[in-house]
C-alpha positions in Angstrom: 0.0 0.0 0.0 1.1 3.3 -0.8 1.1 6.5 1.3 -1.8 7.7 -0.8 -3.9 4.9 0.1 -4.7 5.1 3.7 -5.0 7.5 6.4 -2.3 9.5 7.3 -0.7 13.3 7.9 -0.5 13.6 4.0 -4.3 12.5 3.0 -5.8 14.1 6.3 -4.1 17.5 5.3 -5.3 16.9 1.7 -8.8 16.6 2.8 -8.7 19.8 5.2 -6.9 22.0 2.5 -8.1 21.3 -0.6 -11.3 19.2 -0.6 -12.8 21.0 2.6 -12.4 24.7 1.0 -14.0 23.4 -2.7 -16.7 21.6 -0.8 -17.4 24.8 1.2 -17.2 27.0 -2.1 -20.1 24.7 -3.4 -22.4 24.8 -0.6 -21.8 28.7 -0.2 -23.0 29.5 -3.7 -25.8 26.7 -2.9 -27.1 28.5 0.2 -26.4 32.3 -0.9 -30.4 32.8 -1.6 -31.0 31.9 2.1 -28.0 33.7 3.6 -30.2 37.0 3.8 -32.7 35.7 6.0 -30.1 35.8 8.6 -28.6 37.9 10.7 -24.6 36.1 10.1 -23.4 33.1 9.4 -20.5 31.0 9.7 -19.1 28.1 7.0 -15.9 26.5 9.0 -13.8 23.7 8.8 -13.6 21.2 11.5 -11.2 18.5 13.0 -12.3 16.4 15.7 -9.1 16.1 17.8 -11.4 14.0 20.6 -12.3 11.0 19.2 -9.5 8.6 19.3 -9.9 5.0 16.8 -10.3 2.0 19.3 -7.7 -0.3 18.1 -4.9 2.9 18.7 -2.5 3.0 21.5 -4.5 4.6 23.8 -1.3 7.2 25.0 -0.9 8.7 21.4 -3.2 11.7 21.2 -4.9 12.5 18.5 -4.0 14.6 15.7 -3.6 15.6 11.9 0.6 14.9 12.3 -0.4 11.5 13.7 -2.4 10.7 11.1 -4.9 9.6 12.7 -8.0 12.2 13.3 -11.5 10.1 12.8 -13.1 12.6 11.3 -13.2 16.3 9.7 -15.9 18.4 8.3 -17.8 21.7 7.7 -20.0 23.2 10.1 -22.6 25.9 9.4 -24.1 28.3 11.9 -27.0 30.4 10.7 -27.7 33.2 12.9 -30.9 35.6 14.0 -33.5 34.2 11.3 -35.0 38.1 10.3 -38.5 38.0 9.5 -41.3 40.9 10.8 -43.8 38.8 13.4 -41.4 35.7 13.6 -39.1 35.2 16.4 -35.5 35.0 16.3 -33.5 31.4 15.8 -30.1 29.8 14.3 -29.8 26.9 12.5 -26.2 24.7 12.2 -25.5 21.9 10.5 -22.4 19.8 10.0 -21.2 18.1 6.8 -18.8 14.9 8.6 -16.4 13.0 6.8 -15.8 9.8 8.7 -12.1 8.6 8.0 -10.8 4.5 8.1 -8.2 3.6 7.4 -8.3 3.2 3.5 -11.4 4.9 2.9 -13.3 7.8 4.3 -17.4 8.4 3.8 -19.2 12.1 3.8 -22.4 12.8 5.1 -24.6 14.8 7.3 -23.4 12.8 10.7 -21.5 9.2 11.8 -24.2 7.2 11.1 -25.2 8.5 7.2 -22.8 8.3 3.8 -24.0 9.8 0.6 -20.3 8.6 -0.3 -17.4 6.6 -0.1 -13.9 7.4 -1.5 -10.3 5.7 -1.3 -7.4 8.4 -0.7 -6.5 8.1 -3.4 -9.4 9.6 -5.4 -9.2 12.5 -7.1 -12.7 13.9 -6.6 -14.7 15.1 -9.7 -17.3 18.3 -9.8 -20.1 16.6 -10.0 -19.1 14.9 -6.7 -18.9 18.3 -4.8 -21.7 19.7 -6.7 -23.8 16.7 -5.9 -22.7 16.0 -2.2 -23.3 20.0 -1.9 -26.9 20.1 -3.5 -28.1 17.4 -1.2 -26.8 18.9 2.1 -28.5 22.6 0.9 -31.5 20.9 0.3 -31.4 19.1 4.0 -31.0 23.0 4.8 -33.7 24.3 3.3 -36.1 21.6 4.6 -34.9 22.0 7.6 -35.7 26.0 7.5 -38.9 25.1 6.1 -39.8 23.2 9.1 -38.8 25.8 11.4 -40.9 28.4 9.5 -43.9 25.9 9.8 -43.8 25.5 13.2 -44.0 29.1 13.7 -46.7 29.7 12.2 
């Protein structure tokens, strides 16, 4: 196996400075006609420096030089919803990408992929625009159901 093909300093760093930053330029046009209902928002990368793999020696800490952070994703905050006669709220949500050790999945938590990828992979528009489409749309409904319940 080459370096290329599992998870490691090189890949992880990969992911966080290349992919993250494309993926986050996708959903930010994606989202742009919503962006004025709020007050701010936030689009930021994530790396979860907690969660440590089971079979790892449980005195290394983890981290990106290590090679071996789980997982690494976006996070969205929406903040102060404006709209006359409705009351304030945020919204966030979290685009995860779950890394093992040869392959790594993205979705909208642990326990849902929309897709799979070897290290290797280059990944191709249609992939970003795709995985980016569906997460805006889990937005959007998710704002829609907000906006029901308040009125």
């Amino acid at each position: 196996m080459d370096e290329q093909s599992t998870r490691n300093k090189q890949t992880t760093l990969q992911l966080y400075n290349t992919v993250l930053p494309a993926m986050a330029e996708h959903i930010h046009r994606n989202i742009t006609p919503v962006l004025p209902l709020f007050h701010d928002f936030k689009l930021e990368r994530l790396i979860d420096t907690w969660t440590k793999d089971p079979a790892a020696d449980p005195d290394e800490s983890v981290s990106v030089e290590n090679g071996n952070v789980q997982q690494l994703g976006l996070k969205l905050r929406l903040e102060g919803f404006q709209r006359a006669g409705a009351e304030a709220f945020d919204i966030s949500k979290d685009l995860l990408f779950k890394l093992e050790h040869h392959s790594y999945t993205v979705g909208p938590n642990k326990n849902d992929s929309w897709l799979e990828k070897e290290y290797h992979q280059k990944w191709e528009k249609s992939e970003y625009e795709t995985i980016a489409e569906k997460w805006s749309e889990e937005l959007i409904e998710e704002l829609t159901q907000r906006l029901e319940k308040l009125s």
